[in-house]
Structure formats: structure tokens, C-alpha cells
C-alpha positions as CSV (number, residue, x, y, z in Angstrom):
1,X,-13.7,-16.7,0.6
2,X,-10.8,-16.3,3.0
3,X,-10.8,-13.5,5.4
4,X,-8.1,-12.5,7.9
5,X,-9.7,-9.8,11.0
6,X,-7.6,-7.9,12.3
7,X,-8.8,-5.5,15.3
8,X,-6.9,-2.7,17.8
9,X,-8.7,-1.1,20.4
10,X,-6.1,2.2,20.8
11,X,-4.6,4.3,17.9
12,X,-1.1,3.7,19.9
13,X,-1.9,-0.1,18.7
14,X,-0.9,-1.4,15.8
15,X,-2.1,-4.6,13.3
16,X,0.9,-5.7,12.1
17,X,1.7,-8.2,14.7
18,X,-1.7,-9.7,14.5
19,X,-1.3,-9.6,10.8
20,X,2.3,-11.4,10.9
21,X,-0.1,-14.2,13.3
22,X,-2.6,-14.6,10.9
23,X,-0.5,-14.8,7.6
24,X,1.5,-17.7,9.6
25,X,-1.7,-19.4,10.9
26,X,-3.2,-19.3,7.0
27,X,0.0,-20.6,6.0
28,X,0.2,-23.6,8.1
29,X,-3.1,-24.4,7.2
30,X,-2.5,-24.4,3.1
31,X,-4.9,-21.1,2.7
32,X,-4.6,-17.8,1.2
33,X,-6.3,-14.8,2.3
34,X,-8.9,-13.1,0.2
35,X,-9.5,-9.9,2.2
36,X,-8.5,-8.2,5.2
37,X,-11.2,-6.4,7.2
38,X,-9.2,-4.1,9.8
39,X,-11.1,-2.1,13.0
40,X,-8.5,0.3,13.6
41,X,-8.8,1.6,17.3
42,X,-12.2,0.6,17.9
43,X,-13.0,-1.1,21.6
44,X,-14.6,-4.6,21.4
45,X,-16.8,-2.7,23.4
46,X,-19.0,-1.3,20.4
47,X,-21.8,-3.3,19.0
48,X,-20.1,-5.1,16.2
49,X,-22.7,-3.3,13.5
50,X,-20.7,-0.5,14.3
51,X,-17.2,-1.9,13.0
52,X,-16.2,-3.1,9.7
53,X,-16.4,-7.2,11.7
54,X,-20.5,-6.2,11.3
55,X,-20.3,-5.6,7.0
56,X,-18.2,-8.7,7.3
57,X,-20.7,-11.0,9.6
58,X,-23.5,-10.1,7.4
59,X,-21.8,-10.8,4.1
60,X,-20.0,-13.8,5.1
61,X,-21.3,-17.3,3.6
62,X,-21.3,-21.0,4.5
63,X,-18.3,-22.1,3.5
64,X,-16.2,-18.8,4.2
65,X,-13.0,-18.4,6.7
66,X,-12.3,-16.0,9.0
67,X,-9.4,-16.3,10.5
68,X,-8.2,-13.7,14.0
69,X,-5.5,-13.6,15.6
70,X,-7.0,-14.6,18.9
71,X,-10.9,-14.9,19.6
72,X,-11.2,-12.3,21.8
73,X,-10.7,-10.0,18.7
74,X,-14.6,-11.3,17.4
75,X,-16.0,-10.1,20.8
């Protein structure tokens, strides 16, 4: 499975650009994304069992791809 993250930390933020990224990264690399999982103005600051990145972590297998626009959006 294939999975594009896309996080913004403020509601004046918006996911679209990183979405744009990601589509172009997955591209280039001959992949096609399964799901999105989008945190929607929520800091990197909270635990990430308290965004949507923790249902993804824990349900995430060997073999899957996740694919951010930047890594900072992980932490």
C-alpha cells in the first residue's frame, strides 16, 4: 500500500501544495497513491497517537510507502 501524508500545523495552511509535491514525487517514481492520511492544523508538536500519522503508523506494513512532502512533516 501506497500512502501520501500530508500535514498543516495552522487552519490558515493549506495541503494542497504539499499534495501537488507528493503527486509529482509518486509520479517520478512510477507509484500510485492508495490513500491520503491528512492532519489538518495539528502542530507536530502533539504526540503522533493523537493525529491521524498515529492510525497510519500502527497500521502500516512491511512493504508499505509513505511518501511526505518533506520529513519534518513525520515529526
Amino acid at each position: 500500500m501506497i500512502y501520501a501524508y500530508l500535514r498543516v500545523s495552522t487552519d490558515t495552511q493549506d495541503t494542497e501544495n504539499q499534495r501537488t509535491g507528493v503527486d509529482a514525487k509518486a509520479r517520478a517514481l512510477g507509484l500510485t497513491i492508495d490513500k491520503y492520511i491528512v492532519d489538518d492544523g495539528i502542530s507536530g508538536t502533539k504526540e503522533p497517537e493523537k493525529r491521524a500519522l498515529g492510525g497510519l503508523l500502527r497500521k502500516i506494513t512491511c512493504g508499505d510507502i509513505i511518501i511526505c512532502s518533506e520529513l519534518s512533516r513525520l515529526g
